[in-house]
C-alpha positions as CSV (number, residue, x, y, z in Angstrom):
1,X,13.9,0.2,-8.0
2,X,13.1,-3.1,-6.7
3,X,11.8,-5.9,-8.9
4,X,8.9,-7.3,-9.1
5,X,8.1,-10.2,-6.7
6,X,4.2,-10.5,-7.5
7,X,3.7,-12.0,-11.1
8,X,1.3,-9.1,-12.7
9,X,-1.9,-11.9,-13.6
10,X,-1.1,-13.6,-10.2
11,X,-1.7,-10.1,-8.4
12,X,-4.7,-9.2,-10.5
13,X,-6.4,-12.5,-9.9
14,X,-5.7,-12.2,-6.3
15,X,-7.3,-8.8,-6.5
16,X,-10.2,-9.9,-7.9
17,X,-10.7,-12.5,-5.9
18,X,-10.5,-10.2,-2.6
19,X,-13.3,-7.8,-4.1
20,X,-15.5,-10.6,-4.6
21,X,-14.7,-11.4,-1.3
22,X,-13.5,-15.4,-2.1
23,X,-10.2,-14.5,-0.9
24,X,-8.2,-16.5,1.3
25,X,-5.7,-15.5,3.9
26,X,-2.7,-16.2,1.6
27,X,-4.4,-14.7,-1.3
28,X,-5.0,-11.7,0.5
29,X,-1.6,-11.2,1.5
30,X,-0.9,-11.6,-2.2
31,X,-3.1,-9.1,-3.4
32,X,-1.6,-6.5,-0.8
33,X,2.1,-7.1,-1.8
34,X,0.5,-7.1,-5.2
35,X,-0.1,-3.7,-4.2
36,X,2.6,-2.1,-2.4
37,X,4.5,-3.5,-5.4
38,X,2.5,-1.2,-7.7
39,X,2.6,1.8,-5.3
40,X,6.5,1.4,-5.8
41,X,6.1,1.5,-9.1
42,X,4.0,4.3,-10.1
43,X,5.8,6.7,-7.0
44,X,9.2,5.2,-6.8
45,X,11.5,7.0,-3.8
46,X,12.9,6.0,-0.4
47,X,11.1,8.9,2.1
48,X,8.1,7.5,2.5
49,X,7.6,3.8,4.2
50,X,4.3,2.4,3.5
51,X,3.9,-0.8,6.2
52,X,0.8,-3.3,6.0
53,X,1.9,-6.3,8.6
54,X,2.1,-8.8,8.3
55,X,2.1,-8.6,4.3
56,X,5.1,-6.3,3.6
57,X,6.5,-3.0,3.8
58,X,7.7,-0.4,1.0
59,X,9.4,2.5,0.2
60,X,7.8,5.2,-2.1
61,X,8.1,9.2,-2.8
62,X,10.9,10.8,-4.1
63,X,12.7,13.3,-1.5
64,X,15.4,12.6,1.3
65,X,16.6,8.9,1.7
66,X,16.2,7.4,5.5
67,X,18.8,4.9,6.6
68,X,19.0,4.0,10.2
69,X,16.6,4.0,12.8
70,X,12.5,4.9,12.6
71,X,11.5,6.5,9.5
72,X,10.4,10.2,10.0
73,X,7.4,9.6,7.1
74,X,5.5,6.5,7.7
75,X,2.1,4.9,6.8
76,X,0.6,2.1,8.3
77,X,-2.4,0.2,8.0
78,X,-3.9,-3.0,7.9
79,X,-4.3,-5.3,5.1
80,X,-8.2,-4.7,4.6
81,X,-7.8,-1.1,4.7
82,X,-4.9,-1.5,2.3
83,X,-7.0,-3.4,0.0
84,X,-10.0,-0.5,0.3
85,X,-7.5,2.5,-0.2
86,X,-6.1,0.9,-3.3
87,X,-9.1,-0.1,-5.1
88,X,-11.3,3.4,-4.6
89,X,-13.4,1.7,-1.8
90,X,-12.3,4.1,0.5
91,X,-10.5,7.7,0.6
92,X,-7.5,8.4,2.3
93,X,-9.1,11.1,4.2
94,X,-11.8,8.9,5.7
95,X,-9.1,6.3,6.4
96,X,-7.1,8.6,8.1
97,X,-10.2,10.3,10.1
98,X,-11.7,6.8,11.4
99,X,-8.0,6.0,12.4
100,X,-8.1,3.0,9.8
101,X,-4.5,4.7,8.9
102,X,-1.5,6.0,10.8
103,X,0.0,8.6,9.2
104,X,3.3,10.4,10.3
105,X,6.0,12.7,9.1
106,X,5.0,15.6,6.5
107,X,5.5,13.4,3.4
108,X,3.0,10.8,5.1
109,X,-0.2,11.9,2.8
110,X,-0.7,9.1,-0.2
111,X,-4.3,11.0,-1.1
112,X,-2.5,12.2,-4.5
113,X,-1.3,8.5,-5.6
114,X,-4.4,6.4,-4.5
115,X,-6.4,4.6,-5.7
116,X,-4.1,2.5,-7.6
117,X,-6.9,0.3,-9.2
118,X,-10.3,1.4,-9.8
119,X,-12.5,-0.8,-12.3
């Protein structure tokens, strides 16, 4: 499991800030490693790679490891979106269906684990 980059009051505060919409680019970047830091957490694994660029990139979900080359199972989104999936503001499904998400590879489906944070 990797460690913890994001300082736990740093990434709520960054949170907060980006739901009252005060957020600046560096804080929003912030909140969404914040983020992908807790979604590595909570589902820990190496077959899922969750990407929101620029901000970072992790892996999640227990099942087979991926080592070379593209990842079979891979999400990818943009930081917004990110920041909407993880807080309830928006479902996976609807992300998915307005093609606000990219979604490949059977193990590419994060509607059990989100939201991550919902007040």
């Amino acid at each position: 499991m990797a460690r913890r980059r994001i300082d736990l009051d740093e990434g709520a505060r960054t949170l907060a800030e980006w739901r009252a919409g005060r957020a600046q680019p560096a804080q929003v970047r912030t909140a969404v490693r914040y983020a992908l830091e807790e979604l590595g957490e909570r589902v820990p694994g190496t077959s899922v790679e969750v990407r929101v660029p620029p901000a970072g990139v992790v892996q999640v979900i227990e099942g087979p490891r991926h080592t070379r080359g593209t990842p079979p199972n891979v999400v990818e989104t943009d930081q917004q979106t990110w920041l909407q999936l993880v807080t309830g503001q928006l479902t996976w499904a609807d992300a998915v269906a307005a093609g606000a998400v990219t979604a490949s590879g059977q193990r590419a489906d994060l509607d059990a684990v989100l939201p991550l944070f919902v007040r």
